[in-house]
KEDRENBA-19606 format. One line per 3 residues: number of its first residue (from 1); for each residue z, x, y of C-alpha. Coordinates in Angstrom, 3 decimals, padded with zeros to 6 digits, m for minus. Layout:
residues N
NUM) Z,X,Y | ...;
***
This chain:
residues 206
1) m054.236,077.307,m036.318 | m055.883,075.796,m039.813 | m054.307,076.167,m042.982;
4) m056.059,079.181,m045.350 | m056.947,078.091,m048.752 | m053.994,079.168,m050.426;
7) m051.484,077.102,m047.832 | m053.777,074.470,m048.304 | m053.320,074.799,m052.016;
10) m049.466,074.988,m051.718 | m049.293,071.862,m049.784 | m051.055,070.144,m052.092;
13) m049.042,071.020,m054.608 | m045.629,069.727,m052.875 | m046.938,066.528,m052.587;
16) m047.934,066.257,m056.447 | m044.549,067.744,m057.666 | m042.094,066.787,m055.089;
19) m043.375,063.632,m053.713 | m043.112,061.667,m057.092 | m039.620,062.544,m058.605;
22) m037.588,061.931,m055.286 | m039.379,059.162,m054.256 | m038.526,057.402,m057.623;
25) m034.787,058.376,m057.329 | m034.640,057.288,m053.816 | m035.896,053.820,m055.670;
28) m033.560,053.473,m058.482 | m030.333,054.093,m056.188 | m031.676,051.770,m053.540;
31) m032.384,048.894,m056.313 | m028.393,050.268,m057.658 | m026.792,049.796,m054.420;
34) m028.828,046.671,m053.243 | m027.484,044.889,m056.893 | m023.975,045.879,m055.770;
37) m023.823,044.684,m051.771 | m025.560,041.080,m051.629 | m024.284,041.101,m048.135;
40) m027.137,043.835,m047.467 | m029.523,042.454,m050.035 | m029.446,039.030,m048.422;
43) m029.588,040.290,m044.895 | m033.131,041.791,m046.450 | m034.226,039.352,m047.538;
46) m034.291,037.755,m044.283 | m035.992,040.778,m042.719 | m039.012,040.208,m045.234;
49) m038.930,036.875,m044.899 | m038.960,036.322,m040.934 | m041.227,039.390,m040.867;
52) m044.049,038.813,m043.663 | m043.418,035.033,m044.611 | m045.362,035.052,m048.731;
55) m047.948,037.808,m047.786 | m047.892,041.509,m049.375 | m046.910,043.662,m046.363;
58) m049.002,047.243,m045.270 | m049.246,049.953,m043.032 | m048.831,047.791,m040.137;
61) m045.984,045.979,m040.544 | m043.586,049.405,m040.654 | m042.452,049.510,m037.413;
64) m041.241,045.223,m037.881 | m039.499,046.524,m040.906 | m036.150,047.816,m039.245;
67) m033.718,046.762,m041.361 | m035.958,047.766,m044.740 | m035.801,051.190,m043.295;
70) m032.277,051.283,m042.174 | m031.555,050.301,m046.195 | m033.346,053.291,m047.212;
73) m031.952,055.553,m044.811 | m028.434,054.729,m046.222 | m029.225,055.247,m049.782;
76) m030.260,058.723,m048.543 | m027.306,059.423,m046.703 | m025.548,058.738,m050.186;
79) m027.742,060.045,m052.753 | m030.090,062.297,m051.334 | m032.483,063.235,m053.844;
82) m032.527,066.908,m052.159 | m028.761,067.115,m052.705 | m028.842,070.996,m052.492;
85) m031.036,073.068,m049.915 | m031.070,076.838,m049.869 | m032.176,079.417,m046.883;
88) m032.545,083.147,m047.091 | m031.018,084.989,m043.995 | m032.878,087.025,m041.615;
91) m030.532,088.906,m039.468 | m026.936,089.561,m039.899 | m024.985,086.137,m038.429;
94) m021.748,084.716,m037.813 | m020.908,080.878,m038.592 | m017.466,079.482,m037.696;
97) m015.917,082.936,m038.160 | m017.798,084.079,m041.292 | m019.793,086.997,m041.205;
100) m022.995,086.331,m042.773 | m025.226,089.682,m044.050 | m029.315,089.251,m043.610;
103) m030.610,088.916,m047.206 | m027.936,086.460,m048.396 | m028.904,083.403,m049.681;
106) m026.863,080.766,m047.928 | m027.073,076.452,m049.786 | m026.698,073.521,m047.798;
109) m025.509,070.231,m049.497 | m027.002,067.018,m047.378 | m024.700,065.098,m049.917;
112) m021.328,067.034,m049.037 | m022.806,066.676,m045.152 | m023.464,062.930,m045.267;
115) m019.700,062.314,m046.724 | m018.134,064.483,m043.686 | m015.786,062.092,m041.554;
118) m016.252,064.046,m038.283 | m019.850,062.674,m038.946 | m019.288,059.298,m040.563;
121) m016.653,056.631,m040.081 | m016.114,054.922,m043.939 | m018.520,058.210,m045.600;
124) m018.429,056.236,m048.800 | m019.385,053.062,m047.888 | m022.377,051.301,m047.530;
127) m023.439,050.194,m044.116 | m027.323,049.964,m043.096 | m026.236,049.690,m039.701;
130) m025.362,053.709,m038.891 | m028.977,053.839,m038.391 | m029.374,051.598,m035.436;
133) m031.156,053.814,m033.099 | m027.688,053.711,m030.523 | m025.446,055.307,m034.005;
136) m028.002,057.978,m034.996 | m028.177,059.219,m031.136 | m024.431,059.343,m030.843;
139) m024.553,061.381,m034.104 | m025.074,065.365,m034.343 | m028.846,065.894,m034.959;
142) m027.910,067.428,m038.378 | m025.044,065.314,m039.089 | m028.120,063.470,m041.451;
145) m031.111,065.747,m042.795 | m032.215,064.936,m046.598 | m035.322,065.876,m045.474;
148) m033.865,069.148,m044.478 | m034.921,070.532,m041.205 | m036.586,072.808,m038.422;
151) m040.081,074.306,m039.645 | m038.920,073.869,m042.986 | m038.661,070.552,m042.485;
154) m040.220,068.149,m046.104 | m044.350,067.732,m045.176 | m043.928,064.609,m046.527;
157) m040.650,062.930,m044.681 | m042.497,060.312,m042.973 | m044.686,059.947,m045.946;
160) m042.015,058.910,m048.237 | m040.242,056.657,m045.825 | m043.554,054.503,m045.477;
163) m043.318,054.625,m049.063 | m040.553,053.533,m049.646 | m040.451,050.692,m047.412;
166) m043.549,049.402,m048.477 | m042.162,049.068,m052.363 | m038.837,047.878,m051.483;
169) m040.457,045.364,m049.384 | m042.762,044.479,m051.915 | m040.816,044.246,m054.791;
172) m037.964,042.562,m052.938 | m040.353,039.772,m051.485 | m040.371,038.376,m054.794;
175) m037.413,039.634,m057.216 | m033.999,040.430,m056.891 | m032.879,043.196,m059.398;
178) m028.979,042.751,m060.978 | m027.077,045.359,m063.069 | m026.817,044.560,m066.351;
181) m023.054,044.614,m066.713 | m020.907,047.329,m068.288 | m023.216,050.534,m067.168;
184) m021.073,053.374,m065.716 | m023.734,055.052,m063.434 | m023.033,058.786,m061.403;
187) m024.718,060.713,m060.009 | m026.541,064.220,m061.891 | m027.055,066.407,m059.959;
190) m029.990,068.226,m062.000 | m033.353,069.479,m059.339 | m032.687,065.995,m057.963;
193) m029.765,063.835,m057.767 | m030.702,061.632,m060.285 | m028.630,058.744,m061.976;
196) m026.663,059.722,m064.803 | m028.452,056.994,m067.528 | m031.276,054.435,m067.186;
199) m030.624,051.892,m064.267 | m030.754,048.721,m066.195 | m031.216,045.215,m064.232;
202) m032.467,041.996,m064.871 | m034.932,040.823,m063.170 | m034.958,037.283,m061.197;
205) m038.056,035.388,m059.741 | m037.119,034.653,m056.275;
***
């Protein structure tokens, strides 16, 4: 079945407003935590470098760009920009022994989810490696969802994660960003999770 006009019209306007903000907070904490684990930033480096040698990578070369993604995917986990996700009730539910009245409005944190130890061994640390394909199928299938989920699943999930990819890969290829020293940076959690002040770095020809 097509979309009317109006749906049409709707869509379009959730990419405009919510693709650009989240995708650009996604960025900053990925170039934050990158500046803070070299480990990770070096083993990246070697991902670009084995996989797209000097040229400017594309569409293409996604699916060669594992680790890039894996990168990403834990940034989410940390800082999802959609830290805060709320669902009206249809019917009158239970959930773990809570009765739940049709017409409340019930919020779902992926932040608070993605910290949850039955989930996550080390919830605070940074480790790419959870999202091998072997760690995200041992996982529950919403252990991880900053896209949230089921029909009202983000239009533009895979979208942003090509995104994404593409300018970390891009702009990684040939700089490495470092804090400038002294910046205490937290998270705000405003619409989005945004950082608390400018994300300053200096920027180094690689």
């Amino acid at each position: 079945e097509g979309l009317s006009d109006r749906q049409l019209r709707d869509e379009v306007g959730t990419f405009l407003a919510a693709g650009h903000e989240t995708t650009a907070m996604t960025l900053s904490w990925t170039w934050y935590m990158l500046s803070k684990h070299p480990a990770v930033e070096h083993k990246l480096h070697a991902e670009l470098a084995e996989v797209l040698g000097e040229r400017l990578p594309t569409a293409a070369d996604i699916p060669q760009l594992t680790y890039t993604r894996m990168v990403i995917q834990e940034v989410m986990r940390l800082y999802p920009a959609a830290w805060a996700l709320t669902r009206g009730i249809i019917n009158d539910d239970e959930i773990g022994g809570y009765p739940i009245k049709a017409g409340a409005i019930m919020i779902l944190s992926p932040y608070v989810t993605h910290r949850q130890p039955d989930f996550w061994e080390n919830p605070e640390g940074f480790d790419p490696e959870r999202f091998t394909p072997e760690r995200i199928a041992a996982r529950p299938r919403y252990a991880y969802f900053p896209f949230g989920g089921g029909p009202r699943q983000c239009i533009g999930n895979e979208f942003a994660l090509m995104e994404a990819q593409l300018i970390v890969a891009m702009v990684a290829q040939r700089y490495r960003l470092d804090l400038v020293p002294g910046q205490k940076i937290e998270p705000d959690p405003i619409f989005t999770l945004r950082p608390s002040s400018a994300v300053r770095v200096m920027l180094h020809a690689r």
